[in-house]
C-alpha positions as CSV (number, residue, x, y, z in Angstrom):
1,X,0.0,0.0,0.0
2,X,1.9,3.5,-1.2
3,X,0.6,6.9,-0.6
4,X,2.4,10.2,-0.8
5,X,4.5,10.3,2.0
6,X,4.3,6.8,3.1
7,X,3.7,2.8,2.5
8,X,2.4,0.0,4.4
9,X,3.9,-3.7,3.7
10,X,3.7,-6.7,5.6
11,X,6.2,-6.8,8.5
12,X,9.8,-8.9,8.2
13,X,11.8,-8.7,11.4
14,X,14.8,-8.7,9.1
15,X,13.9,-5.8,7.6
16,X,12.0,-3.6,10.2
17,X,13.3,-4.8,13.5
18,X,16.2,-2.4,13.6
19,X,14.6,0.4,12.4
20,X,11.4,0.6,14.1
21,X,13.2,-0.8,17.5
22,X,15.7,2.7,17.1
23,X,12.7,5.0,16.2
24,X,11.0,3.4,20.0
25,X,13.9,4.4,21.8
26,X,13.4,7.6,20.6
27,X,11.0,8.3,23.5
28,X,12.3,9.5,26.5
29,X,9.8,7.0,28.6
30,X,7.8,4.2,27.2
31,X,4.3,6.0,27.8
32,X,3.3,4.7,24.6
33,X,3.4,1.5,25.0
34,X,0.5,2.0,28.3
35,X,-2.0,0.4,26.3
36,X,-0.6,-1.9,24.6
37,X,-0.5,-5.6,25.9
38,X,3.0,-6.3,25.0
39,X,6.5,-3.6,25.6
40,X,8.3,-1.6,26.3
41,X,11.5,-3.7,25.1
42,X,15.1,-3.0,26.4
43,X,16.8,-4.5,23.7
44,X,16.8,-5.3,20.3
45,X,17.1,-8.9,20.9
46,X,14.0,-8.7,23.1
47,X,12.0,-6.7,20.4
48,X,13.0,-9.0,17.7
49,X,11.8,-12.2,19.7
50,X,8.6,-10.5,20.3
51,X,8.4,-9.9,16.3
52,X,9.5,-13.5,15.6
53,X,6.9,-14.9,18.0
54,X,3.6,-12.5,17.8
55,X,4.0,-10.9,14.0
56,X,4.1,-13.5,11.6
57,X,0.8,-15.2,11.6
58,X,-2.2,-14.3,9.1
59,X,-4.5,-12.6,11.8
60,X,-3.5,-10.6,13.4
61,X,-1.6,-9.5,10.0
62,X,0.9,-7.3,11.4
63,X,2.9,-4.8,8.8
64,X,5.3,-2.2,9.2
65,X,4.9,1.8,8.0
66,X,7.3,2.8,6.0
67,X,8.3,6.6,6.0
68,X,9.1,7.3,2.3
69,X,11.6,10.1,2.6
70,X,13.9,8.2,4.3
71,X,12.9,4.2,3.6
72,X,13.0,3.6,7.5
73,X,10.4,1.7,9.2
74,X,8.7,4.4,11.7
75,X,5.5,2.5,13.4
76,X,3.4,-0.8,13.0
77,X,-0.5,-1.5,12.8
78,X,-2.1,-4.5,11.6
79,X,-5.6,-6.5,10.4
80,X,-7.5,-8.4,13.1
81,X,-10.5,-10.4,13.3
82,X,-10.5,-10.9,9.9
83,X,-13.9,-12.3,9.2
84,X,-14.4,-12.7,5.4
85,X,-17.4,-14.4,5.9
86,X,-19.2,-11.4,7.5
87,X,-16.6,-9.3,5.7
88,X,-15.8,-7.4,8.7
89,X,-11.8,-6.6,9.9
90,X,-10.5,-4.6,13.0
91,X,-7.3,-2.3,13.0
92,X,-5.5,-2.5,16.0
93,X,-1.8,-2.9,17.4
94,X,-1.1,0.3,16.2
95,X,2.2,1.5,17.5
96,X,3.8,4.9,16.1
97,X,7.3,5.3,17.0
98,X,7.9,9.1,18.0
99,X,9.2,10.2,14.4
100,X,5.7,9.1,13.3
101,X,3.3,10.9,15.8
102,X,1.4,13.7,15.2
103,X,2.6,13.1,11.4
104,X,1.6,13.6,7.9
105,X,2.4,9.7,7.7
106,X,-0.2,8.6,11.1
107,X,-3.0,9.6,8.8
108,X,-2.1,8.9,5.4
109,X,-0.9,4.9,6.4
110,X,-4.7,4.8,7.9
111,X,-6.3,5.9,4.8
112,X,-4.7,3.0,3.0
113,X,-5.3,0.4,5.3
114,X,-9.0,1.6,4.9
115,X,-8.9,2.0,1.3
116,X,-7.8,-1.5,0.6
117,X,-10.1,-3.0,3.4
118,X,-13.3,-1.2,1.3
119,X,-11.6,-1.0,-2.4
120,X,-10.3,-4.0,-3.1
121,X,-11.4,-6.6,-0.2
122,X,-15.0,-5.3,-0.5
123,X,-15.0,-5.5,3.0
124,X,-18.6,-4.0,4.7
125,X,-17.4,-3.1,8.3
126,X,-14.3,-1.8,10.1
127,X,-13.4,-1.9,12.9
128,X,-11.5,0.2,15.9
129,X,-11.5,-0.5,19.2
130,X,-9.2,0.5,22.4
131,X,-8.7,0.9,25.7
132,X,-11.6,2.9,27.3
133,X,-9.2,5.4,29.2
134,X,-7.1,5.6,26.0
135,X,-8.5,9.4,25.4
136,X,-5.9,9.4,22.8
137,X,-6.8,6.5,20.9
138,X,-10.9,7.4,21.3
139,X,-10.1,11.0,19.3
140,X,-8.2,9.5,17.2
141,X,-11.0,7.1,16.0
142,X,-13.1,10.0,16.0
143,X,-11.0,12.4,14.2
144,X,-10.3,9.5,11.5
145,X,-13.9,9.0,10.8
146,X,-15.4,6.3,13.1
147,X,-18.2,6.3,14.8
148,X,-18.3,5.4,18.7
149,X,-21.0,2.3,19.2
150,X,-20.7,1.6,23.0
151,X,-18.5,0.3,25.5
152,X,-17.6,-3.6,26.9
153,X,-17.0,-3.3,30.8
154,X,-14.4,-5.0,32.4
155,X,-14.0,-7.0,28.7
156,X,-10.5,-8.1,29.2
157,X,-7.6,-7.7,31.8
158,X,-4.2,-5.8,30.5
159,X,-1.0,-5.9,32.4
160,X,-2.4,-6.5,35.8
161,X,-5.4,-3.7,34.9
162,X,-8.9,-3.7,34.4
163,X,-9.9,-3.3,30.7
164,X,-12.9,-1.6,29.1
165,X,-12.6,-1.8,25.7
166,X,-14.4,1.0,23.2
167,X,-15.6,0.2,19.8
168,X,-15.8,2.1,17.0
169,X,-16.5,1.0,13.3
170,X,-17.3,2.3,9.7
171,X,-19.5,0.8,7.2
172,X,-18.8,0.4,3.4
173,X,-21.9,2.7,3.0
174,X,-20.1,5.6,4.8
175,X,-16.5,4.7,3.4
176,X,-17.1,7.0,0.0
177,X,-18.0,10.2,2.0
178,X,-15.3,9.4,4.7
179,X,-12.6,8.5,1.5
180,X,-13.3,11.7,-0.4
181,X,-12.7,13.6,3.4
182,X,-9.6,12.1,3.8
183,X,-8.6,13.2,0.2
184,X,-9.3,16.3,0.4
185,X,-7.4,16.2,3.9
186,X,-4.3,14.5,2.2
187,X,-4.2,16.9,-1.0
188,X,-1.0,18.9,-0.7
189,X,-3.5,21.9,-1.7
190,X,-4.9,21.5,2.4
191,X,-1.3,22.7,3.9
192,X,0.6,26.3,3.7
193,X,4.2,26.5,3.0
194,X,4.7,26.3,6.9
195,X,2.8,22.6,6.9
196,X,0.2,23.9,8.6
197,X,-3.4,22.8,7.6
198,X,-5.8,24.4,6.5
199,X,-8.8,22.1,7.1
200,X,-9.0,19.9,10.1
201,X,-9.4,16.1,9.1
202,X,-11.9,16.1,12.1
203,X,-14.2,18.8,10.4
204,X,-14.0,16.7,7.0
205,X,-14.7,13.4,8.3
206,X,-17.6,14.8,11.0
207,X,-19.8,16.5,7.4
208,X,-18.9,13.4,5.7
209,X,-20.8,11.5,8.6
210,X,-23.4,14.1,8.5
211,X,-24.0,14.4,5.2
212,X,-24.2,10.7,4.5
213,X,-26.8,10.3,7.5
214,X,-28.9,12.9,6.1
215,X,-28.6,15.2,8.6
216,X,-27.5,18.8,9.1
217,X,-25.4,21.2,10.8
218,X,-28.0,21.9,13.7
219,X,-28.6,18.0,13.9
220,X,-32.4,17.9,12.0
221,X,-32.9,16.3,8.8
């Protein structure tokens, strides 16, 4: 999957380990890795083991994002739950090291994981769902076009703690509004020459959603 700034190909520890364990340890504390079930690792050897061991089986189907300016591997997200039967897929383990946060790259390597889940798998739901205190994570879904469908209480139990896991999901019938939002987000024609944008993906995503519901600005149809 190649975009602009980025691409997303399945993951290879001999490939990505190095790279992606380097752009971790960029952190000054492993704070992102709160949420996660798995990290933070000390050493490569330890990361590299993890790799071997949880990222080379078909669900989940982890894969590596690839920043294109400078071919290194800067974060990792992957397809879970894959259910063709139902056609319905989660996204989840996503991991951006600190080179990728708060980048052009977070939100373009989303839109082609989307793209291809609704393009060319013909998938009808997808899924996103995360830690319940994750405020981060539960914006993010949000800002990225999902729509919040309800809590699970006390659903699982992650590094000693309680877990109550959000879900969030969008349907193939809301994927060509939400698509065109994130184009119009991604075009270089959004962003000055400081990089600054000039329409929120938020904004773009939330009309989309709107619009495709049939209902307005002041919420009546």
């Amino acid at each position: 999957m190649t975009g602009r700034v980025c691409r997303v190909e399945p993951i290879d520890p001999d490939r990505h380990a190095a790279d992606l364990f380097a752009a971790n340890r960029a952190a000054p504390d492993g704070r992102f890795w709160t949420y996660l079930p798995y990290g933070p690792f000390e050493t490569l050897a330890d990361y590299r083991a993890w790799m071997d061991k949880a990222c080379l089986g078909d669900d989940p189907l982890f894969h590596a994002i690839i920043d294109q300016a400078t071919g290194k591997a800067v974060g990792v997200a992957s397809y879970l739950r894959i259910d063709p039967k139902v056609a319905s897929i989660e996204v989840g383990h996503i991991n951006y090291a600190p080179p990728m946060q708060r980048s052009l790259i977070a939100t373009e390597c989303m839109y082609l994981m989307m793209a291809r889940v609704f393009d060319e798998l013909g998938y009808r739901r997808y899924e996103w769902k995360c830690n319940a205190a994750n405020e981060a994570s539960k914006r993010a879904a949000v800002r990225l076009g999902f729509t919040y469908e309800g809590t699970f209480r006390q659903m699982s139990v992650v590094k000693g703690r309680n877990r109550d896991t959000a879900w969030f999901s969008i349907l193939d019938r809301e994927w060509p509004a939400v698509k065109q939002a994130f184009q119009a987000w991604l075009s270089p024609d959004n962003f000055a020459a400081d990089g600054s944008q000039k329409q929120r993906l938020s904004d773009l995503t939330a009309a989309a959603l709107r619009a495709k519901s049939g209902m307005g600005s002041d919420g009546m149809t």
